[in-house]
N, C-alpha and C positions, 0 to 999 in steps of 0.2 A: 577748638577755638570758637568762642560765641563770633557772629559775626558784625563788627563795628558798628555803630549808629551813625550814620552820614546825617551830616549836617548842612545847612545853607550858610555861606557866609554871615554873618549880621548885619555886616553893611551892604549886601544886596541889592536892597530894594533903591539905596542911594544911590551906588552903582549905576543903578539899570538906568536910573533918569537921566545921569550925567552920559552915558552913552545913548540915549537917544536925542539929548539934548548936541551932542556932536556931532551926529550922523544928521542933525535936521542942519545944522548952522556950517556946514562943510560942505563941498563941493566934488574933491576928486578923492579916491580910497583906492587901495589895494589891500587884497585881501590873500592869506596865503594861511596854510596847514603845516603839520607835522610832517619830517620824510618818513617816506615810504606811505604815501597817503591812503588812508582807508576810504568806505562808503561815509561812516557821520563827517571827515573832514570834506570831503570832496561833494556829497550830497546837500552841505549848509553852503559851501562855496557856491555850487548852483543858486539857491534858492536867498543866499543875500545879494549873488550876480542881479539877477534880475531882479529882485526886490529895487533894490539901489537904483539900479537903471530905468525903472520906472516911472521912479520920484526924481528923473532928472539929472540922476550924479551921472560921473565921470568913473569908471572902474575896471580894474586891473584886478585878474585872480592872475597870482604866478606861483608854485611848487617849486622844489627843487629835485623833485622826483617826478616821471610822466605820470599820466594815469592809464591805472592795468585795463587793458581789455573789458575786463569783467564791468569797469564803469562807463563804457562808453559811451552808452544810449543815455546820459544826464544831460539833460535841456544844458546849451550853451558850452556843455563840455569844451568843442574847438576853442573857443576863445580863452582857455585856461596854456596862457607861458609854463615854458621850464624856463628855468635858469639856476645856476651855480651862483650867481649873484644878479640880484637888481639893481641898477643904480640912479631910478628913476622918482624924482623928488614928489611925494603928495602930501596932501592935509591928514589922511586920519590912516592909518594900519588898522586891521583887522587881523589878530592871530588867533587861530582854531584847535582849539585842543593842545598845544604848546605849551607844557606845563614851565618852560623858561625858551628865551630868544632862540638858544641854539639849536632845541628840538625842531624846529624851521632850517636845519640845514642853515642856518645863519644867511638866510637868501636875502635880506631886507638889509638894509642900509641904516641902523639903527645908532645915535638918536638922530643923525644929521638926516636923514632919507626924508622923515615924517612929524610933523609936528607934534599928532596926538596918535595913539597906542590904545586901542579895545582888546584885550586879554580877556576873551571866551573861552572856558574851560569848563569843564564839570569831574575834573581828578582831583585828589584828596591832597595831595605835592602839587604846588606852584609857588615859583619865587616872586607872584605878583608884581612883576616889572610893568604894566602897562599904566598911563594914565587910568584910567580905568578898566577895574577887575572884575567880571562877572565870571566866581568861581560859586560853583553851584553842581557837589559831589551827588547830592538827590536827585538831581535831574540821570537820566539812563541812557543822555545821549545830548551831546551837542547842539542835535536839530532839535530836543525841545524847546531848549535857550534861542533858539535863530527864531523858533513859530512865536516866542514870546515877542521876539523884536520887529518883528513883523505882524504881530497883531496892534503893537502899538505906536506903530509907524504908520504917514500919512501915503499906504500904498495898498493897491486892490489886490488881495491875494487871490492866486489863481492856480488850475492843473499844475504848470510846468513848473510852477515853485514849489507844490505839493510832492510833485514826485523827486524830488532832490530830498523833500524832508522826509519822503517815507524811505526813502533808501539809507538816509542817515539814521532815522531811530531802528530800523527794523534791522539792520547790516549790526551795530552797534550794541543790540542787544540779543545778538542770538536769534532771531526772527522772533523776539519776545518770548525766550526761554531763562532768560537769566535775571541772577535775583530782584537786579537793579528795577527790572519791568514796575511799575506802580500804578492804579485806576489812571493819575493822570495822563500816564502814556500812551494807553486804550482810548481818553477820553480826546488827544491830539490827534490818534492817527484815525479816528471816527475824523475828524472836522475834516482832515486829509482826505479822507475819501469823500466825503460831502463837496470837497472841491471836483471831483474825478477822477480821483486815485483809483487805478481798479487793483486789488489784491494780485489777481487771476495774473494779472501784465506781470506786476513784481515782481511775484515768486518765479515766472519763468525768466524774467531778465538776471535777476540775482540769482537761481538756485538752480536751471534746466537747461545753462547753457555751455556747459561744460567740454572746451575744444578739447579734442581727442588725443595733442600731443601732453596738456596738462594730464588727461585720465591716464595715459601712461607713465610720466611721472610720476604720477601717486602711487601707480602702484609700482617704479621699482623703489620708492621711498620704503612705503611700508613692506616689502622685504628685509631690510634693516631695523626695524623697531627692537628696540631693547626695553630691559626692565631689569629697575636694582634685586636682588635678593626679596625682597619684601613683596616684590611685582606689584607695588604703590605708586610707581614714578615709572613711568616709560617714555621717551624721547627716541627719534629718529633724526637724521639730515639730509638735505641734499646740497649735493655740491656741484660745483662749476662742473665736473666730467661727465654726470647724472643729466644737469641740465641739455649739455650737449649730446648726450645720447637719444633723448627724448624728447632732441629740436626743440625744446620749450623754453619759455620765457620764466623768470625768475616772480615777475608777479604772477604769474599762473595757479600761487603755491599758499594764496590766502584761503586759510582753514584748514589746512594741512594738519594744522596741531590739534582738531577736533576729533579727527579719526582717532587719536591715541587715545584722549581723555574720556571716550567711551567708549574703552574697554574697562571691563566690570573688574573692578579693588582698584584700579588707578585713580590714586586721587590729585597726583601732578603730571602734567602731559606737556612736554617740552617741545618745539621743532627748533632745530636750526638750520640755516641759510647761508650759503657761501656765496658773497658776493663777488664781484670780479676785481674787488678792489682792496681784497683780502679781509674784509671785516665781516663777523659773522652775525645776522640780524638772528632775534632770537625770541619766540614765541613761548609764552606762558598761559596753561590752563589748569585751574582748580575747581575741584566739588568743593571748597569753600571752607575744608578744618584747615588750608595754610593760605594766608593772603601772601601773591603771589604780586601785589603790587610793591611790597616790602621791597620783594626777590630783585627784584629789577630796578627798582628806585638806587637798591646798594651795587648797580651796577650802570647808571646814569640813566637810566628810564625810567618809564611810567606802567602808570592804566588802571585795574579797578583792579579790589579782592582776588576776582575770581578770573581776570584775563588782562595780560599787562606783556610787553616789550622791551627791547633793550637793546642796544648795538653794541657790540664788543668787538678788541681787535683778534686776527689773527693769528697763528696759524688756528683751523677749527678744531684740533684736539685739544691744546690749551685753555680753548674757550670752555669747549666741552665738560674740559676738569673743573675748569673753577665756577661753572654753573651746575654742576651734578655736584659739586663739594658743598657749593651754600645749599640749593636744592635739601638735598642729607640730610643737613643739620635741620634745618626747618620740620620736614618730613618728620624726623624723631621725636623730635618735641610735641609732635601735635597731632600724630595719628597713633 
């Protein structure tokens, strides 16, 4: 499979004016992510939290998932809400990476909640529900789209918004391994550092801090790793009895699905997740001959080529079958 030419929207650039034209003439916002929130969704949340708040606004970041562990040291973090629903009326919404409403766990009170609607995206699938759409699949990460609107917003950029947006490009793209990476991206997280970002900090927040009940976890996961006949495709899970054996937390288990996808001939690497509420989340990785954003879109999710999600009901072997079946078919066709 050649790999897709990603494109900018066309009406982009209009876009971008009409959202900052809202963000200047608006006063109160709430800004929320995708469930199960990653580093690019929760690292732009920081870094428009405070952005916003400096120029005066009034703002609300609320999830409907916590944030894992893993992100905890992001400037302003505490002041990010859970909830199951919001029901608290503002001027303008901000959705992050929500390729449609629901992917927000429908946490927002939409249309009655908000007036106006920013739909930040950079996936290739979105049902462009917001007043304004800045989808923009070129971009390698959400936080480049937030440094755009923060360079051209009347607000002093500084460290603690820097380090929201390097946690977002750099979590988002693989610590700048995946295809997506572009000079532009090297050329944002330079300016990032020019604020005070230090690398050194990063890497050990994101990558060397790994609590001891997660390391075991991993590894009685990868005791279970499997691979079809082809040993092209290998997936692993873990589940609620797993969890409880190795006292760990269910976010603990972001990048799980990276250990598989680098074993050598695996060109799809799956994890699945048993939640407690019996649906099974579900991690996709490719070397880039199957887009694996297909794979998951025809299962109500998103994400790029070559790393993409999905929430499925159920019990986990049934999940298991009907994502190892499309998985298959895919696989055959194209390695």
């Amino acid at each position: 499979m050649v790999e897709q030419k990603l494109k900018r929207d066309p009406t982009y650039e209009q876009e971008f004016e009409k959202a900052i034209e809202l963000i200047n003439t608006n006063q109160d916002f709430v800004i929320t992510t995708h469930i199960n929130p990653d580093g690019d969704g929760l690292g732009s949340e920081s870094a428009l939290l405070l952005a916003l708040t400096s120029m005066g606004k009034k703002v609300t970041v609320v999830n409907v998932n916590p944030t894992p562990v893993l992100y905890h040291f992001l400037p302003e973090r505490e002041q990010f809400q859970v909830a199951d629903k919001h029901t608290e009326k503002h001027d303008v919404a901000i959705f992050l990476e929500c390729p449609d409403e629901a992917r927000s766990g429908s946490v927002l009170n939409l249309p009655d909640g908000v007036k106006h609607v920013i739909n930040i995206d950079h996936h290739v699938f979105n049902s462009r529900y917001g007043t304004v759409n800045l989808i923009d699949p070129t971009a390698a990460a959400a936080g480049e789209q937030i440094w755009d609107l923060l360079c051209a917003l009347d607000c002093q950029r500084n460290k603690r918004m820097a380090i929201g947006l390097y946690t977002a490009i750099a979590t988002d793209t693989g610590h700048f391994k995946y295809a997506g990476v572009t000079p532009r991206t090297h050329q944002i997280i330079a300016e990032l550092i020019g604020l005070g970002v230090q690398p050194s900090y990063m890497n050990e927040q994101l990558y060397e801090r790994v609590p001891g009940e997660g390391l075991q976890l991993l590894a009685i996961g990868l005791c279970q790793v499997k691979y079809n006949a082809s040993k092209n495709v290998g997936w692993f899970a873990i589940t609620q009895d797993m969890l409880k054996q190795a006292k760990a937390r269910a976010n603990q288990t972001e990048n799980f699905v990276n250990y598989v996808r680098a074993v050598d001939g695996v060109e799809v690497a799956i994890f699945f997740l048993e939640t407690t509420e019996n649906k099974i989340k579900v991690s996709f990785r490719s070397r880039g001959a199957v887009d694996v954003s297909t794979i998951a879109h025809q299962f109500g999710g998103g994400g790029h080529q070559r790393a993409a999600g999905a929430l499925l009901p159920g019990p986990l072997e049934t999940a298991q079958a009907r994502v190892l079946a499309e998985v298959g078919t895919r696989v055959n066709g194209c390695v």
